[in-house]
N, C-alpha and C positions, 0 to 999 in steps of 0.2 A: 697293576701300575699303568699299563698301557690305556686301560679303561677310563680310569682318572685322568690323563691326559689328554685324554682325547673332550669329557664333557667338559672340562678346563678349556680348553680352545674353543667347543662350541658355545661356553657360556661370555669368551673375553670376545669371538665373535660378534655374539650377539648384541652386548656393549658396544661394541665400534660401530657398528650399523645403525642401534639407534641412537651414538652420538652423533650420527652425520646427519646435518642441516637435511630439511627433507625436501624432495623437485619441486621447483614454481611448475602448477599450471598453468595454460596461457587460458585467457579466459574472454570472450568476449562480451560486450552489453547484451544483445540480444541471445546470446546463452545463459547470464545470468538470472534475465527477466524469466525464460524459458523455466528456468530450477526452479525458482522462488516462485511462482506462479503452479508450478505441480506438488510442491511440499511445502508453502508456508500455510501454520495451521487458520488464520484468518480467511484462507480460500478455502480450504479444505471444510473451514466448521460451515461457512457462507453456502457451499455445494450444498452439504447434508443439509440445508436450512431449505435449498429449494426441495429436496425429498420429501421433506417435514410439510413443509405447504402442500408440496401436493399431495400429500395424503392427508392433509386437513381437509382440502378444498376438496376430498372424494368421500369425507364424512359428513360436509354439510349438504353436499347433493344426493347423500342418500334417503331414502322413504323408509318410513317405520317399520318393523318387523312386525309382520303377521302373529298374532296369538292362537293358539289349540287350545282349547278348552274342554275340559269334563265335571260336567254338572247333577249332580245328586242329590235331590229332593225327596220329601215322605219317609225319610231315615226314620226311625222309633228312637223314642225321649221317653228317658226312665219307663216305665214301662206300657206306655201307649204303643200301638201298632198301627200301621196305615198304606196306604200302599204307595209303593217307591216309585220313582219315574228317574230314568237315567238319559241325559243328551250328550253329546258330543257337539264341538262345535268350531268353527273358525271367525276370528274378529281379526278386522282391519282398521285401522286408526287411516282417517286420511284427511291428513291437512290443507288446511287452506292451502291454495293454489298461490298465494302473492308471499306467503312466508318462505315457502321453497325456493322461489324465484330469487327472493333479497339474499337468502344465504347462499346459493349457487353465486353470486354476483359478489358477496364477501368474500367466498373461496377463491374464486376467478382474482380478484385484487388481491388477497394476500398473496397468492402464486407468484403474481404478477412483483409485488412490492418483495418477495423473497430471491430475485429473480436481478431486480435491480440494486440489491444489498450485497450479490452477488458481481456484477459488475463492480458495482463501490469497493466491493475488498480487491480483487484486482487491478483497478485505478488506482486505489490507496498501495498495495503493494510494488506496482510496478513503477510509482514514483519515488519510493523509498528506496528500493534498489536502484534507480539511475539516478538517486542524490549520492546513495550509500557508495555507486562503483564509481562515478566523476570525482568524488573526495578521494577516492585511495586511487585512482590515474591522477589525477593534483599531486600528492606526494608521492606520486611512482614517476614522476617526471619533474618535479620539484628535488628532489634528491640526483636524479639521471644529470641535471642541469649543473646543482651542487660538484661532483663528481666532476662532470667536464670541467668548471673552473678550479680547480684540486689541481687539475692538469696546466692548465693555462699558467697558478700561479708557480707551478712546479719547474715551466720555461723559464721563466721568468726569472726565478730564484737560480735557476743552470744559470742563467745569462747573468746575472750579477756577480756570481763567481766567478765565471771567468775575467768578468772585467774588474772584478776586485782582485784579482791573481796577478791580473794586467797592470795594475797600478791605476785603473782609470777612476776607479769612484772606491769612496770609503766603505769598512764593512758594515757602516748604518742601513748600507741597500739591502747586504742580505740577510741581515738581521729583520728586517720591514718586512719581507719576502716568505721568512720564515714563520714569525707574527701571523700573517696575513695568514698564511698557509693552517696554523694550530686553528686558528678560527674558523676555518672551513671545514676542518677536521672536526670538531667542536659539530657546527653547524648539520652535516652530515650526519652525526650519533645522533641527533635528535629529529633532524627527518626520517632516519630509521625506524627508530619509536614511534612516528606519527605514522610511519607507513603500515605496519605491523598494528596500530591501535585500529585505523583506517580500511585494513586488510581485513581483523578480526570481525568488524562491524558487520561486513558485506559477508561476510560466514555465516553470520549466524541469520542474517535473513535469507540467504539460500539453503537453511534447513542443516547445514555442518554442526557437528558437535562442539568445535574449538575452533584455533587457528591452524588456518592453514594455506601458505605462501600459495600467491596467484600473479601473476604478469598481466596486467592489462591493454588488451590489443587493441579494442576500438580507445582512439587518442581523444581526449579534449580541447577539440575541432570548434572550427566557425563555420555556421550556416545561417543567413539572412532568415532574421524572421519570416520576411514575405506575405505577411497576412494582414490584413488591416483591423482596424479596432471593433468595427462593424462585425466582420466576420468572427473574431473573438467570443467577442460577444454574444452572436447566437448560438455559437460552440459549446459554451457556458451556459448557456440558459436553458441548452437542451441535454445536460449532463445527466447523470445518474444522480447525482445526490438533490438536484430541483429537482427531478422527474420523481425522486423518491419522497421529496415531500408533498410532492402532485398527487400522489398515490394516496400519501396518507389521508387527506383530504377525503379524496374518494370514498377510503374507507371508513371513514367518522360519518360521513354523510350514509351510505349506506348501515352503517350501524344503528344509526337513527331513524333511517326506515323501517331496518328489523324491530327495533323498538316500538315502531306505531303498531308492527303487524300484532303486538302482543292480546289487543283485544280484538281480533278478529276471531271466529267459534272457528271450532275443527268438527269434523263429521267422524265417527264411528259406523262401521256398516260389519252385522253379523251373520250366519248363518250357522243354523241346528239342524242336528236330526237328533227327535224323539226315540227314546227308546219303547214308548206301547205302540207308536202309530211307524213304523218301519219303511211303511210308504210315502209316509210325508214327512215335509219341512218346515223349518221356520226360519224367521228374519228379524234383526231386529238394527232397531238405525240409533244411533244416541248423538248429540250435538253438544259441545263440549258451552260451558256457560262461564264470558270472561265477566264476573260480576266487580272479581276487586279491582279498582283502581289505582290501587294506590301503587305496589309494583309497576304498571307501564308505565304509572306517570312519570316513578322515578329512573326510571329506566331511560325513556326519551330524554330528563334532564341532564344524565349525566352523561348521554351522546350527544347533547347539542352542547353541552361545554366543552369535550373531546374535538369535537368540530371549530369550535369558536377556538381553541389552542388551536389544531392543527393548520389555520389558515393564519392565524400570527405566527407561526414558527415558519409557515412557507415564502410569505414578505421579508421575516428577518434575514431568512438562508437564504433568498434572493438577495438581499444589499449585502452579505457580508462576501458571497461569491463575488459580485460585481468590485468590492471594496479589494478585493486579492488581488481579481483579475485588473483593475485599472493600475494599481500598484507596482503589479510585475511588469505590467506591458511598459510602463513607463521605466523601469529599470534597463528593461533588457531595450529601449530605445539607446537608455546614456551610455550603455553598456556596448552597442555597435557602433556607436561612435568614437567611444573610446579605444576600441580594440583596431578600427579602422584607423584612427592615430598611429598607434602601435606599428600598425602592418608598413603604412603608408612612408613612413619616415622616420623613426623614433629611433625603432630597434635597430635598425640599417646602419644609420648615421655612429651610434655607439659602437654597434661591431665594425664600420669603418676608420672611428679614432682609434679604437685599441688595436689596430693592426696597425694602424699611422705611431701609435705612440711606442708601440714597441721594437719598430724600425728606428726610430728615431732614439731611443734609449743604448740601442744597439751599438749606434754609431755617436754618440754624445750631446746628440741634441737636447733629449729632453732625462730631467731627473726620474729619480725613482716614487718620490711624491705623486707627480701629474701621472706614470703607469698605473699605478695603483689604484687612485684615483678615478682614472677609467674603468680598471678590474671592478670594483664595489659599483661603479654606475652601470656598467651592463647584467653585473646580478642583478642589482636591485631592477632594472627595466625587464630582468626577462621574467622574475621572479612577480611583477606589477603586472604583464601583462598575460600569463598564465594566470595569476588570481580574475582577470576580468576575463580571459575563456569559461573559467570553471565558475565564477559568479553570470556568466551573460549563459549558460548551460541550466543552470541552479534556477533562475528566470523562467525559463523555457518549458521546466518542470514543474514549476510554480502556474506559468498560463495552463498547460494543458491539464494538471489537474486542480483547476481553480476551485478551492472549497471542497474539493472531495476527502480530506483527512480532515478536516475540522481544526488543523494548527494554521492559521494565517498569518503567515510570514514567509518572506523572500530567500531565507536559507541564507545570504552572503555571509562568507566567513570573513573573520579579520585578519 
């Protein structure tokens, strides 16, 4: 009996523990970037891709294997006899000198172009995480905001009761008060949701299996651009994803050289030893004969069209980077001027009426309408100008990886 009651208690334990809510971790940006960057598999496959290269690029610089040879001559046919002769021998294949050259220069570029595929996956990663963590800080302080005016209307709705107790206003006030209050309430349940859907997103790109609650430390701050369009600009032009279609270029144009080298002869160089003459050797040279044509020729054709794409795809990925980058920078201009509105007079001024208006309510000056009134216009300003932190944020990550994901768009949420 005691037994039973005891794994009874270990098992209602167990229940209760994993009904409790599990701990926010607190988490920062450049922690996140850090996760996602050692476990997301687009870096991980990108790494192994430079391995891959570079052990391409140690098979195209390798030289032919030596051949052993044993040669047996004067064998007896049905039944002739004759006398046999046995050699032994080594052959070496040695190719032209300008074909080795071109694929050592292949290998060297692909290294190089796997190398820079590798940066692109973490450019491309580490701007996904700092879209993915400023959306869930957005509704980890979008909800935080929610909350405190929960409170504010909660004053509010104290103070109408009392002065509805008092005789001084009808109980339309607190009725409004209470309204006002479900709505928030309301409002709340579904930032929750958004924060949680928000939270889940940034999980699964730092490598987690599900969700799982994190606290966002670095906040959805202002910091002046500070950079000019100029300087943009060449920041962008010398990215990994142009530099990687710089590359390919390279490597079309070199594959077209290997192409030519195809009719160039290759040398054979051998050496025997006789088996009657024990004292001597022999030698022998053979030169390889490129007579067909028709192979190289189709060969160079269809490197000079590889080349001929590769130099239209590296114009278009120049204009469409530039088309991102002009785009954001012009966002995240209207975007510091909006937020400097914000800072400058906007938000002040409303958190200055609603202290005025709820002094003023206090003592009878003003109705319950015009408090209210204030409540929703300082949500909605605080609520407007957090959307332009986290869209003039969204910009910023848009400049700095301009064109490197291949989605060109500014990210602004509605």
């Amino acid at each position: 009996m005691f037994r039973k009651r005891l794994l009874a208690s270990v098992v209602l334990t167990a229940i209760l523990i994993s009904a409790l809510p599990a701990e926010e971790r607190s988490i920062t940006l450049e922690e996140a970037v850090a996760l996602a960057l050692d476990r997301h598999p687009a870096v991980v496959l990108a790494r192994q891709g430079v391995d891959a290269a570079r052990g391409r690029r140690m098979q195209l610089e390798a030289v032919p294997n030596p051949e052993l040879t044993f040669e047996a001559v004067g064998l007896p046919l049905w039944n002739s006899s004759g006398e046999k002769e046995f050699s032994l021998g080594f052959r070496q294949m040695i190719e032209h000198p300008r074909k080795r050259a071109v694929r050592r220069d292949i290998g060297a570029l692909g290294e190089a172009r796997a190398q820079l595929e590798f940066d692109r996956a973490r450019n491309v990663v580490r701007s996904r995480v700092e879209r993915a963590y400023f959306e869930a800080a957005f509704a980890q302080k979008s909800l935080a905001d929610l909350e405190s005016f929960l409170l504010t209307l909660g004053d509010y709705t104290g103070l109408a009761v009392e002065r509805y107790k008092a005789g001084e206003v009808a109980y339309l006030d607190v009725v409004r008060g209470r309204l006002e209050t479900l709505r928030a309430r309301n409002q709340i349940v579904e930032g929750r949701r958004l924060l949680k859907e928000k939270t889940l997103a940034l999980s699964l790109l730092l490598g987690d299996s599900g969700y799982t609650p994190l606290s966002f430390s670095t906040p959805v701050g202002f910091a002046p651009l500070g950079r000019t369009w100029e300087e943009l600009k060449a920041a962008a032009l010398a990215g990994s994803s142009l530099r990687l279609a710089a590359e390919g270029e390279k490597l079309a144009g070199r594959s077209l050289a290997l192409a030519r080298t195809m009719t160039l002869p290759d040398l054979t160089l051998g050496f025997f030893l006789p088996s009657k003459r024990l004292g001597g050797w022999g030698v022998e040279f053979g030169l390889s004969l490129p007579l067909q044509r028709k192979a190289p020729r189709g060969t160079a054709m269809e490197a000079e069209a590889l080349a001929g794409q590769a130099a239209v795809s590296t114009a278009a990925r120049t204009r469409e980077v530039l088309a991102v980058l002009e785009r954001s920078y012009a966002d995240a201009l209207a975007l510091e001027e909006q937020i400097r509105l914000f800072q400058d007079s906007l938000l002040r001024e409303v958190e200055e009426s609603l202290k005025t208006g709820i002094i003023n309510y206090r003592f009878g000056k003003s109705d319950s309408l015009s408090v209210l009134d204030i409540v929703r216009s300082l949500k909605e300003v605080r609520f407007e100008y957090l959307k332009a932190l986290l869209n003039y944020r969204l910009s910023l990550i848009d400049i700095a990886a301009a064109g490197e994901d291949g989605s060109f768009r500014t990210g602004e949420i509605e």
